[in-house]
N, C-alpha and C positions, 0 to 999 in steps of 0.2 A: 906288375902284378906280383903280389907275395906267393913265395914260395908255402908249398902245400906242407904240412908238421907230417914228419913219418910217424909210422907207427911208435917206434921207439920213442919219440919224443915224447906223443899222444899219453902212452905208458906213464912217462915220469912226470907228466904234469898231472895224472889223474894220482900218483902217487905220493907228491907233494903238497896233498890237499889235505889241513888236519884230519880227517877222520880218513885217510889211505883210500885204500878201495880192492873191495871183493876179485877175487874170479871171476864172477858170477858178470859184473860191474865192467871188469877191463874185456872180459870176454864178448859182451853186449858193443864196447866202442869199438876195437878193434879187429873182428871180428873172427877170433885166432880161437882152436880149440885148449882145452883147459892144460893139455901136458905142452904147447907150445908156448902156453903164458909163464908156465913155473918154468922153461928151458930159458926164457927172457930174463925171466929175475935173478937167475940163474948167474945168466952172463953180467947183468948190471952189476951185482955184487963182484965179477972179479974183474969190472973195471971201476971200482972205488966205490959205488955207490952204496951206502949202511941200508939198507933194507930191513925193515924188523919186520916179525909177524905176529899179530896177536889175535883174540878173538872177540867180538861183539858180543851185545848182551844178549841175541839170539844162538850164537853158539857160533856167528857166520866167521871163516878167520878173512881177516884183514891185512892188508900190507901197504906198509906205507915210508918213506923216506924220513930216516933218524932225523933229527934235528930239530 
């Protein structure tokens, strides 16, 4: 039986999706409040991961994995 993806994983695979993914988004999968998702991105950035943040054409900001 496959092991279960943590959360963290969960995270960085909805963030390696071209078009990143909301708060709003990772908050709905994993079901963490919005200052515990930005304390996440937080840590990924200071274990190497480039993280950018931009914003949609609705205004909504997005994040997502450089590359």
């Amino acid at each position: 039986m496959p092991a279960k993806p943590t959360k963290i994983e969960t995270i960085l695979k909805l963030l390696r999706r071209p078009s990143g993914a909301s708060i709003a988004q990772l908050q709905k999968t994993v079901g963490w409040q919005p200052h515990s998702l930005r304390a996440a991105l937080t840590g990924l950035r200071k274990k190497g991961h480039a993280i950018e943040r931009g914003r949609g054409a609705k205004g909504v900001t997005h994040y997502c994995i450089a590359g």
